[in-house]
Every structure is written in structure tokens, then in C-alpha cells.
C-alpha positions as CSV (number, residue, x, y, z in Angstrom):
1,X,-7.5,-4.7,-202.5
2,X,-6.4,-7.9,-204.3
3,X,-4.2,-9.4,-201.1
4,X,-7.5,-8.6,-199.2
5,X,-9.5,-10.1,-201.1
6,X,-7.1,-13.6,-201.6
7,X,-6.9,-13.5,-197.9
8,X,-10.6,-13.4,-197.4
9,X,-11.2,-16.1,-199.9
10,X,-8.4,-18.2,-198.5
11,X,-10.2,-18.1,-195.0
12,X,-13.5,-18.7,-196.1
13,X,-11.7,-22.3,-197.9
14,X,-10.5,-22.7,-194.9
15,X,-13.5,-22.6,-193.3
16,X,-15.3,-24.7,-195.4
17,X,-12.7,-27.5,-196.2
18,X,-12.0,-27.5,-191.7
19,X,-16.4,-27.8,-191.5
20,X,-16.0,-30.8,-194.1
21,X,-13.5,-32.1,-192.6
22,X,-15.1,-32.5,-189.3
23,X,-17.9,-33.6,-191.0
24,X,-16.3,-36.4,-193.1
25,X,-13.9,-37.7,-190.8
26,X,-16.5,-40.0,-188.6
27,X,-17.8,-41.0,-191.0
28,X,-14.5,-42.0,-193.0
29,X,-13.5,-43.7,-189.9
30,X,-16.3,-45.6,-189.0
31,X,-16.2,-46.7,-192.8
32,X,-12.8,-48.0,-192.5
33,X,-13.5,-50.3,-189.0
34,X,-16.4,-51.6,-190.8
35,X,-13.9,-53.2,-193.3
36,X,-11.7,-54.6,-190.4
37,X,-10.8,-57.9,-189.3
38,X,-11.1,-58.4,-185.4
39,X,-6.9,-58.3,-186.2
40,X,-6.9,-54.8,-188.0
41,X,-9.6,-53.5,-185.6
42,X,-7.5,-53.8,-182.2
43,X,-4.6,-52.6,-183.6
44,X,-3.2,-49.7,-182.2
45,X,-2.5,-47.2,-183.9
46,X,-5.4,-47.9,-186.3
47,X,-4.6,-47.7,-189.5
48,X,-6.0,-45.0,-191.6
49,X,-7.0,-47.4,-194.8
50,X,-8.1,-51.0,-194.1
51,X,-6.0,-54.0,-195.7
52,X,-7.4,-56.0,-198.6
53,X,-4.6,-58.8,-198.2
54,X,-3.2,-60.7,-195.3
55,X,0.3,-61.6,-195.1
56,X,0.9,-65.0,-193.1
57,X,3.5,-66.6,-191.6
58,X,4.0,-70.6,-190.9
59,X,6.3,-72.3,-188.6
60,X,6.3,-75.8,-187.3
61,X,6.8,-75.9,-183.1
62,X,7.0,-79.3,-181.5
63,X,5.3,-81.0,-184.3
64,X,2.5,-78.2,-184.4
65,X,1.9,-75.5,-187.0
66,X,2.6,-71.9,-185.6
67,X,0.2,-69.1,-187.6
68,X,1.1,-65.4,-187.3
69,X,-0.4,-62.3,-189.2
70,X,1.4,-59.4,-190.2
71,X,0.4,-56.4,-187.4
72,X,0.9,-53.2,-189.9
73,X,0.6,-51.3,-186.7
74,X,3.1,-52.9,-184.5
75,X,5.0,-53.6,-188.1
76,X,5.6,-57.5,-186.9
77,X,4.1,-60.8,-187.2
78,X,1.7,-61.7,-184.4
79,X,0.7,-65.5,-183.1
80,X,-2.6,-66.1,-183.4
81,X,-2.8,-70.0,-183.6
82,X,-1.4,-73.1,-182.8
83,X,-2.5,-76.2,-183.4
84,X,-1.4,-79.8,-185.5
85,X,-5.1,-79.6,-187.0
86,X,-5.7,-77.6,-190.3
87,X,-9.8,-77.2,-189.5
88,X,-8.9,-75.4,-186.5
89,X,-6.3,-73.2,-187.9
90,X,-8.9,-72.3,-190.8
91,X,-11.5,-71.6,-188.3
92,X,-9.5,-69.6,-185.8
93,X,-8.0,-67.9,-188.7
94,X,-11.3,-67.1,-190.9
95,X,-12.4,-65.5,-187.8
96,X,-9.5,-63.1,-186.4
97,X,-8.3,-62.0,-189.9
98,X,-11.8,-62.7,-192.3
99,X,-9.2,-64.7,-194.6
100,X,-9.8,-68.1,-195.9
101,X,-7.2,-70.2,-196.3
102,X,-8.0,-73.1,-198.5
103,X,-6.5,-76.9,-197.6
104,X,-4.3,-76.8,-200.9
105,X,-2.5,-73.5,-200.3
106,X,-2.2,-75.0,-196.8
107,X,-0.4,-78.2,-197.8
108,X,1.5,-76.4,-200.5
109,X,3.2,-74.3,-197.5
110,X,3.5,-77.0,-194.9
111,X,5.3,-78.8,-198.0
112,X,7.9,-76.0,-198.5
113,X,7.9,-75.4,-194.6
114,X,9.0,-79.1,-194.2
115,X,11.5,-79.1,-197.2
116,X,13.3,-75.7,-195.4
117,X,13.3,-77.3,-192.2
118,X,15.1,-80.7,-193.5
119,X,17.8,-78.5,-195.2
120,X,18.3,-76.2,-192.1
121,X,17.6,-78.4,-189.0
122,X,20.5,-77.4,-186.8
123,X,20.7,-73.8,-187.6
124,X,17.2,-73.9,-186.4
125,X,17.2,-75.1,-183.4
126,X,20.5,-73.4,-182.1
127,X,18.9,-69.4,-183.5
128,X,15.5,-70.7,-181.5
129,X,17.9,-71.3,-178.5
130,X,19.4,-68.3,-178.7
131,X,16.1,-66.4,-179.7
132,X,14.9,-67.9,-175.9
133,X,18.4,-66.7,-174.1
134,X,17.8,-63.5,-175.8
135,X,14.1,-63.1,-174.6
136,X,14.9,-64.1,-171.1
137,X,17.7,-61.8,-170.7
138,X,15.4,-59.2,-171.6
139,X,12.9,-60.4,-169.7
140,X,15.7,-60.3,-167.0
141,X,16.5,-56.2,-167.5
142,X,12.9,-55.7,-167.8
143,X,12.1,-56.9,-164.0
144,X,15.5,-55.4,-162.6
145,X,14.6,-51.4,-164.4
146,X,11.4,-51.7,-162.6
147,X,12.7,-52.5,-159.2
148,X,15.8,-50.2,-159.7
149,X,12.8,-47.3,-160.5
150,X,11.4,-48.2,-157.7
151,X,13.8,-47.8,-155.5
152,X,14.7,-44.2,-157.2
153,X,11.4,-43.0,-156.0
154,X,12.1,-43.9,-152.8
155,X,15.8,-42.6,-152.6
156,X,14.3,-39.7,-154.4
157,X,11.8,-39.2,-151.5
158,X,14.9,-39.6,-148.9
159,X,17.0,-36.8,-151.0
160,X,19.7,-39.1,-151.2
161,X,21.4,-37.7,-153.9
162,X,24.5,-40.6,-154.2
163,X,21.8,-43.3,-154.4
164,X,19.9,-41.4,-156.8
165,X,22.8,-41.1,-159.5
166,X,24.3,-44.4,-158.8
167,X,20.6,-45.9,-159.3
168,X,20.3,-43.6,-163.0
169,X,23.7,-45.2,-164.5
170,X,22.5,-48.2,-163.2
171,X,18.9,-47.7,-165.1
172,X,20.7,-45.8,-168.2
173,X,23.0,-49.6,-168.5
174,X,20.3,-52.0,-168.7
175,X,18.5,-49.6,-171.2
176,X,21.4,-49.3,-173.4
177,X,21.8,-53.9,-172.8
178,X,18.4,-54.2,-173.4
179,X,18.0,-51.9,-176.6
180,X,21.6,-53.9,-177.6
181,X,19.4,-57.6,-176.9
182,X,16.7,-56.2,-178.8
183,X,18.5,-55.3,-181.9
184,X,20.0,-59.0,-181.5
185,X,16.9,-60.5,-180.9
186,X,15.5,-58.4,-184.3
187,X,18.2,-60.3,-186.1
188,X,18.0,-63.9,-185.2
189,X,14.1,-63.6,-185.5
190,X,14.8,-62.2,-189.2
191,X,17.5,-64.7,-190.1
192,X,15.1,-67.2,-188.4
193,X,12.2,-66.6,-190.6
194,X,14.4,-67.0,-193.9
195,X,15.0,-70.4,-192.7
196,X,12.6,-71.9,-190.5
197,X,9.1,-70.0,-191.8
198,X,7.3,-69.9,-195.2
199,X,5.4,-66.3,-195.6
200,X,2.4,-66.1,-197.6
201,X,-1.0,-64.1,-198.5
202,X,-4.5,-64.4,-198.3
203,X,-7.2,-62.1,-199.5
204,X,-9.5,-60.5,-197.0
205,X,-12.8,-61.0,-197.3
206,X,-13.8,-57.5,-197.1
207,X,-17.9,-57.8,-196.3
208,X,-17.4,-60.5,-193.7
209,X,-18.1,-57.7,-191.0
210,X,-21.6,-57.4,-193.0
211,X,-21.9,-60.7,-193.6
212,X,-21.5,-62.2,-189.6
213,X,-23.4,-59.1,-188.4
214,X,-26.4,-60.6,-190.1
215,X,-25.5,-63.9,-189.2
216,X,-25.1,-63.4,-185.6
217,X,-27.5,-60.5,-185.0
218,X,-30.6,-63.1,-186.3
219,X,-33.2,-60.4,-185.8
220,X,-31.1,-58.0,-187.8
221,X,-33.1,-58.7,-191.6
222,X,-36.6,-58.8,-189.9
223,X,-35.5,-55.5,-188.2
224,X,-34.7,-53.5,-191.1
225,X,-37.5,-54.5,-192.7
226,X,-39.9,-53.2,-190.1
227,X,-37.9,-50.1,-189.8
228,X,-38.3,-49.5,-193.4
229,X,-42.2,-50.1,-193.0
230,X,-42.0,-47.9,-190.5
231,X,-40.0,-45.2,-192.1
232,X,-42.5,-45.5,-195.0
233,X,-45.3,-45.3,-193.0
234,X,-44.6,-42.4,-191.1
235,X,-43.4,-40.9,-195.1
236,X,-47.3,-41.6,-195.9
237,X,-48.4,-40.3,-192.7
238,X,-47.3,-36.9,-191.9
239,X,-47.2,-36.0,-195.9
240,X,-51.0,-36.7,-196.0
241,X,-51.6,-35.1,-192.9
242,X,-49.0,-32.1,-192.8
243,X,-49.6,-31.5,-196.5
244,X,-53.1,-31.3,-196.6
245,X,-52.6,-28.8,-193.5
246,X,-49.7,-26.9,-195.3
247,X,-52.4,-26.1,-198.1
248,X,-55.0,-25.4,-195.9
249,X,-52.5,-22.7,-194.0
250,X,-51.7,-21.0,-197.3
251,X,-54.5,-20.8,-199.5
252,X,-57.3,-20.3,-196.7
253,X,-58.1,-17.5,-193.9
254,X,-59.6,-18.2,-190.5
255,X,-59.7,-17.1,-187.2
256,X,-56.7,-18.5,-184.7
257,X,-54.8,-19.6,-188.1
258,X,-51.3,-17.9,-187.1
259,X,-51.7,-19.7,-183.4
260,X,-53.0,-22.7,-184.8
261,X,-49.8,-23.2,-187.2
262,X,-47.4,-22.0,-184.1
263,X,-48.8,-24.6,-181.7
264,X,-48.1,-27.6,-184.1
265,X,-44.5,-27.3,-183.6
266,X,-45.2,-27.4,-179.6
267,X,-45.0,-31.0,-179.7
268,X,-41.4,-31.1,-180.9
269,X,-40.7,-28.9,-177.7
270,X,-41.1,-32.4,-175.5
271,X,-38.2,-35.1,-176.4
272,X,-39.4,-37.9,-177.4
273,X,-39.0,-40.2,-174.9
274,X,-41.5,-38.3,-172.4
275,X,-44.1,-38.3,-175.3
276,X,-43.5,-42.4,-176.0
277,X,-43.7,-43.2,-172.1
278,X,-47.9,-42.0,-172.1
279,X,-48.1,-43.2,-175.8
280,X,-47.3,-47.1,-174.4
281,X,-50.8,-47.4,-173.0
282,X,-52.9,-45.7,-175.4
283,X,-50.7,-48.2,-178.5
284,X,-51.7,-51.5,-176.1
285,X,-55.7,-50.0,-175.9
286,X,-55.6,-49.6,-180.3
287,X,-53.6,-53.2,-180.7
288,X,-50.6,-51.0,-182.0
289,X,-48.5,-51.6,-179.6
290,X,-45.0,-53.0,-181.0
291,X,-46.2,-53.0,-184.4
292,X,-45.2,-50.8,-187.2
293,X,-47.9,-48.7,-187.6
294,X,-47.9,-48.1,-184.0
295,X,-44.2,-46.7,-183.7
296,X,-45.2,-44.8,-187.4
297,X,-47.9,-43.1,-185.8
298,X,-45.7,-41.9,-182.7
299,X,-42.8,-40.6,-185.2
300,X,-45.5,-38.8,-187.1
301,X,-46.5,-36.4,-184.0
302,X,-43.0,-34.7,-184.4
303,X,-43.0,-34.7,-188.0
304,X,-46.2,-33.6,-188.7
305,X,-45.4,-30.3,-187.5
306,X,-42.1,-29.9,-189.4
307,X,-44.2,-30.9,-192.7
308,X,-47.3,-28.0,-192.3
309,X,-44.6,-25.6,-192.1
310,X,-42.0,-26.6,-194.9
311,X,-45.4,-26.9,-197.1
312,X,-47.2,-24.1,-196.2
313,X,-44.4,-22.0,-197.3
314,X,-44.2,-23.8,-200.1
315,X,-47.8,-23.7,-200.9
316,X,-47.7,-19.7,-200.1
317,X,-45.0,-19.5,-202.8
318,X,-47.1,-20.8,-205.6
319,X,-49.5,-18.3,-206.8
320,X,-53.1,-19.0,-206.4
321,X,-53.5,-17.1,-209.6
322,X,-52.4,-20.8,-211.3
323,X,-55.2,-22.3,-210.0
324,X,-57.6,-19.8,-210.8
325,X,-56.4,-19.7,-214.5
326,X,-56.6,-23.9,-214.8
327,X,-60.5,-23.5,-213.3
328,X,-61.4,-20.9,-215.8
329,X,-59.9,-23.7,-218.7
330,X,-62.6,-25.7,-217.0
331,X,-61.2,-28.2,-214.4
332,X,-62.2,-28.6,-211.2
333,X,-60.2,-27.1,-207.9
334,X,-59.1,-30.8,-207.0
335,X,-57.8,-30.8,-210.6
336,X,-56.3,-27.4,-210.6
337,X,-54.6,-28.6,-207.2
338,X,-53.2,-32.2,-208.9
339,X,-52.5,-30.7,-212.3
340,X,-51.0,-27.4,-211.3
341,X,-49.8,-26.8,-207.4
342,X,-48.8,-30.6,-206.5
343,X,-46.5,-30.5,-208.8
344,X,-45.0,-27.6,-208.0
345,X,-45.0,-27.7,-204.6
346,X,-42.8,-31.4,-204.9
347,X,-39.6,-30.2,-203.9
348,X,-41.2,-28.8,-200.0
349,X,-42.9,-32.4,-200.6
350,X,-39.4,-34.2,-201.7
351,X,-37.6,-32.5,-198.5
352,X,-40.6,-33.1,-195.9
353,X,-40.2,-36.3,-197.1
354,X,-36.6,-36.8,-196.3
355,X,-36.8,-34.8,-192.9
356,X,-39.4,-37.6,-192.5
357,X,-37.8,-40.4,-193.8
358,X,-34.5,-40.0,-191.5
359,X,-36.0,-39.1,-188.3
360,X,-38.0,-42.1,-188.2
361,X,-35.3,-44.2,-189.3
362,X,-32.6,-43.5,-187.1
363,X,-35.0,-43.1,-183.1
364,X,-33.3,-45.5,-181.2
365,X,-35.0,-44.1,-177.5
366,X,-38.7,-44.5,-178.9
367,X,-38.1,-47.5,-180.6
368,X,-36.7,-49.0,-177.3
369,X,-39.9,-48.1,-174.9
370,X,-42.4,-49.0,-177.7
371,X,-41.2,-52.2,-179.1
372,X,-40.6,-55.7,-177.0
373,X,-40.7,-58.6,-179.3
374,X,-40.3,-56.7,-182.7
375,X,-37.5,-54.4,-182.4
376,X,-36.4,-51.7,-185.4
377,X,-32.7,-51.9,-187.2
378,X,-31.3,-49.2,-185.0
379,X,-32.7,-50.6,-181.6
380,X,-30.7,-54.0,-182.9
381,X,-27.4,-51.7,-183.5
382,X,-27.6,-50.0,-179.9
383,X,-28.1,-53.6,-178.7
384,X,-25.3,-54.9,-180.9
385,X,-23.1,-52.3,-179.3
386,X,-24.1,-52.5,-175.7
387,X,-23.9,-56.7,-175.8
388,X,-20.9,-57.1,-178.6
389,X,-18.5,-56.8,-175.3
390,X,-15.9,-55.3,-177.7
391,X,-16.6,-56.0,-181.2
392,X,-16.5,-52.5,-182.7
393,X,-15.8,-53.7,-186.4
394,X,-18.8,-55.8,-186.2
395,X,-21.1,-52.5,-184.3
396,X,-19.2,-50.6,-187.4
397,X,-20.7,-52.5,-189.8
398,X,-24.3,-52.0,-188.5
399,X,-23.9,-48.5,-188.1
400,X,-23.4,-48.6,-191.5
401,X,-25.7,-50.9,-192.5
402,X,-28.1,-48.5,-190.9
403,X,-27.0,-45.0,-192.6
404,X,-27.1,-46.7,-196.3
405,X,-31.1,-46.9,-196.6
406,X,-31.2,-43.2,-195.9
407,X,-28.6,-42.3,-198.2
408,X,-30.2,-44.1,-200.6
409,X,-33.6,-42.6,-199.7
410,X,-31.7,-39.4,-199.8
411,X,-29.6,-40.1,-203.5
412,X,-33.6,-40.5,-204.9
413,X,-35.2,-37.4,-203.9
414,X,-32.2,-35.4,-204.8
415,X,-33.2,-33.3,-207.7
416,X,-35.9,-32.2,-206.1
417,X,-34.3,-31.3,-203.3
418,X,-31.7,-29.2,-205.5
419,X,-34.7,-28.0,-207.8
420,X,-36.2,-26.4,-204.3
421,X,-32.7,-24.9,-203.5
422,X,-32.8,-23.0,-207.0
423,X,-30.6,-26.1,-208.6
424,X,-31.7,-28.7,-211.5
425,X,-34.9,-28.4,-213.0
426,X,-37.2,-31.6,-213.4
């Protein structure tokens, strides 16, 4: 009984650590892109945790500075820029890696760059000589492999089985050469940088992804700002509607009452694309349309319904008898409902709320029919996305710019979320 037992438990963690998992791991990653340079970002493979330091590397060709980053992925140094003019370099630089390099680090390195290059002028030049013979005669086995393949397929095709082995050994030699020049090439590049390069490193600035997303999406501020009017809005809205018709549902009996609170969830049936196509006209007649309260009013249909039913129950749940007791002490019904049931009907409130709060805050396909001029935060993301050609950190970075509101929201209304779930008391 005790094996069966361990074994059941061990499954069931299992379980729950594989559901987590699944859960986390999106998220985790699209955390980590928003934290990397345009460098980091089209790396490949992508690294699992994003760098907080970039490692440099300087070099002076034909009287210009060479700049190279350290590729963790490809576990080299990568050009990036060229140029005899520091401004440029910064720029370039600042916007590849999100590192600034100031002017007097700069001239500190081309300093010590210059001094290595007086002391080791020859022996320069004649390991960049043979650094170019290397790289063409790899170049050289690189073309001939992928003719001599070629002409294995073709042999191969024929049956020719002489041409076909004689066409192998020749394949298997300039692999073996090449892998030999490459191993060469690895050490003159290494003995090169010793003598001929200065390595340094710069801090990453790790919110420039936030920071340029904001700057070059220039409707992204205004955006979240009308999305978290319309967020709160449609809060306001379909608490003051569905709650009032929660309470309704429990506490009085009428005729169609069980059919009445079925067919308010009808209207989540539809998506909600087919219900803002008709609800474009009727927005332009009010003076709604592409406004905040307008798009507030829309999200509200579905979540109307969701609220009468999450309150209802929760209204059905707290005896009537309260009330009843809190009139005879002599207050009114209103007051027996502010004093006694409101309160404890918050949690259903605190978690209509949130169902709410999110659904409104992350449409997209709504937002997109029934706004024109003033789009919401996540219409500016999908656009982002669909127009960044490319720019994934930068997308990253709005996507989650975009989730933290409704954490937040969420983080706030926790207790009484946990207090409805039989958790912390408030």
C-alpha cells in the first residue's frame, strides 16, 4: 500500500509540475527576448538567460576601427561595425547590442589598441596574411565539396559504383583539410587577438527594449491609457449591471427567471467579431464610435452575462436570513444590502471583476473594427508585430508591457479572490 501510494503521489507531481511547466515556459521565454539586444535576439540557439554585460572587441583595419561583440551562441566575436568615426560606432553599437559606450572608455582602448599595434606591427600583418590564405583555402574546399556532391548524386543516379567511391575519399579528404585549416585558422585568429585587439565590456542596458518600444511606437502611452479607461469602464459597467441582476436572480422569484438567466450567456455563444461588425453603426449613430466608452460598452455585452451568474451564486450563498436580522435592528433593505450582503458577496464581486478586467484588456479583433484614429495597447502590439518586419525583442517587450497592468490588476484583488476559494480571510 505504501509503494502504491508513493507512486500515485509521484504521478500526480508529475502532473502538476509538466502542467506548470507548459504554462510557465512562454511566458519565461517571451520574458527573456524582451531583455534582448537585437544581437542576443537573432542568435541561434537562443540563449535560455539574457546577458547583462557585453564583451567587445576592437581592432584597427586600414586606418578604421573594427567592433565585434561576443555571439554566446556561436561562442565567437561577430563584426558589427566599421568605421574611423566614434559617433557612428556608438550609434550602430547602442542599437544592435543596447550598450553604451562612452567617448573615454573609447579613447582609453584605441590608446592601448595603438600601443599593441606599435609593439607588434610585423607579426600582425604576416598572422592577417595568413588568416586570409587560410580563409580562402577554405573557401576553396568549401566550393570544390559542393561540386564533388554534386556530381555524387549524379554518379549515384548512374549506379556507377567506381565514381561513387572515388568521389567519397575525394569528399572525406577535403573534410578532413578543411577541419585541419579550421583548427589553424582558430589559432592564428586567437594568437591574433592577443596581439592586434583590445577586449573589453559594456553593461547592457536591460529596459532599452521598453524604452525604444515607447519611443518608436508614439501612440503606444496614449494607447494604454485608453485601454485602461476602457478596462475600467467596462469594470464599472457590467459590475453595476450584472450585479444588480445577480441579486435580483437570487433573492427574488418571477416567472421566466431560470430562462431569463440562461439566455444572458447567449451572447457569449457569437465571437466577438460578428457582434462588433453590427455594433460599428449603432457606436457612429450614439457619437461612441472609437471612443472609450464605446469599445467599454461592446466588451460589457460578453461580460455582463459572466457577472449575473458568478454573483447570483454568490448572492444565493449568503443567507437572506442576514438581511432580515439587520431590518429587524432597524435599517433599511438598501442598508441591510450595503452593510451586510455587499460585503460578503466581494470575493464573486473581486473575481467578476478580474474576469472583467482581463477580457477587456487583452481583445485585439474588436478593438481593431471599432477603433480608427484612437487605437487600444494591444491593437498597437498586433500592429507592432505585423509592421516590426522582424523585431521580436522589441514585439516582446510590448507583449509584456501589455500582460503587467493585469497582473497587477490581478496582484490587488487577490485576497479576495483566495477568501472566495476558502483561503485568507479579510
Amino acid at each position: 500500500m505504501k509503494v502504491a501510494k508513493i507512486i500515485k503521489q509521484t504521478l500526480f507531481y508529475i502532473v502538476v509540475a509538466s502542467i506548470v511547466l507548459v504554462i510557465l515556459t512562454p511566458i519565461y521565454f517571451l520574458v527573456t527576448i524582451s531583455f534582448m539586444s537585437d544581437q542576443e535576439a537573432y542568435d541561434w540557439p537562443t540563449q535560455m538567460i539574457p546577458s547583462f554585460f557585453n564583451k567587445f572587441k576592437l581592432e584597427m583595419i586600414d586606418n578604421e576601427f573594427l567592433i565585434s561583440v561576443y555571439s554566446a551562441a556561436k561562442k565567437s566575436y561577430v563584426t558589427i561595425k566599421q568605421s574611423s568615426s566614434f559617433e557612428d560606432i556608438q550609434k550602430f553599437v547602442r542599437n544592435k547590442t543596447n550598450s553604451t559606450i562612452k567617448k573615454e572608455l573609447f579613447e582609453a582602448q584605441v590608446k592601448k589598441l595603438k600601443q599593441l599595434i606599435l609593439e607588434n606591427k610585423d607579426k600582425i600583418e604576416l598572422l592577417r596574411s595568413e588568416r586570409d590564405k587560410i580563409k580562402r583555402q577554405i573557401n576553396r574546399l568549401t566550393v570544390e565539396t559542393v561540386r564533388l556532391k554534386s556530381q555524387l548524386e549524379i554518379a549515384e543516379k548512374a549506379n556507377m559504383q567506381e565514381f561513387i567511391d572515388m568521389i567519397k575519399k575525394q569528399i572525406e579528404s577535403n573534410e578532413q583539410k578543411k577541419s585541419e585549416f579550421e583548427k589553424d585558422l582558430e589559432k592564428v585568429i586567437k594568437e591574433l587577438d592577443e596581439i592586434g585587439a583590445v577586449h573589453f565590456n559594456v553593461a547592457k542596458n536591460i529596459f532599452d527594449n521598453y524604452i525604444n518600444f515607447f519611443r518608436v511606437t508614439s501612440d503606444a502611452l496614449p494607447a494604454l491609457i485608453r485601454s485602461i479607461e476602457v478596462a475600467i469602464l467596462t469594470v464599472v459597467i457590467s459590475l453595476s449591471i450584472g450585479g444588480m441582476a445577480g441579486y435580483a436572480f437570487a433573492r427574488y422569484s418571477f416567472r421566466g427567471k431560470n430562462l431569463l438567466k440562461l439566455s444572458v450567456l447567449f451572447v457569449r455563444m457569437f465571437p466577438g467579431i460578428s457582434i462588433a461588425m453590427p455594433m460599428v453603426i449603432i457606436l457612429i449613430n450614439m457619437g461612441f464610435y472609437d471612443k472609450p466608452i464605446g469599445l467599454s460598452l461592446v466588451y460589457s455585452v460578453g461580460q455582463i452575462g459572466m457577472t449575473v451568474w458568478i454573483t447570483a451564486s454568490i448572492f444565493m450563498g449568503i443567507p437572506v436570513e442576514l438581511e432580515e436580522a439587520a431590518m429587524i435592528f432597524g435599517t433599511t433593505r438598501r442598508g441591510a444590502f450595503f452593510k451586510v450582503t455587499l460585503p460578503l458577496a466581494l470575493p464573486g464581486l473581486a473575481a467578476s471583476a478580474m474576469y472583467a478586467f482581463i477580457g477587456s484588456w487583452a481583445e485585439t479583433a474588436q478593438a481593431i473594427v471599432l477603433t480608427q484614429f484612437n487605437p487600444t495597447f494591444p491593437v498597437v502590439v498586433y500592429q507592432t508585430l505585423v509592421g516590426a518586419k522582424g523585431l521580436i525583442n522589441l514585439t516582446a517587450a510590448g507583449g509584456v508591457a501589455l500582460a503587467l497592468p493585469a497582473v497587477v490588476f490581478t496582484m490587488i484583488i487577490r485576497k479576495y479572490i483566495l477568501q472566495m476559494w476558502g483561503g485568507v480571510r479579510v
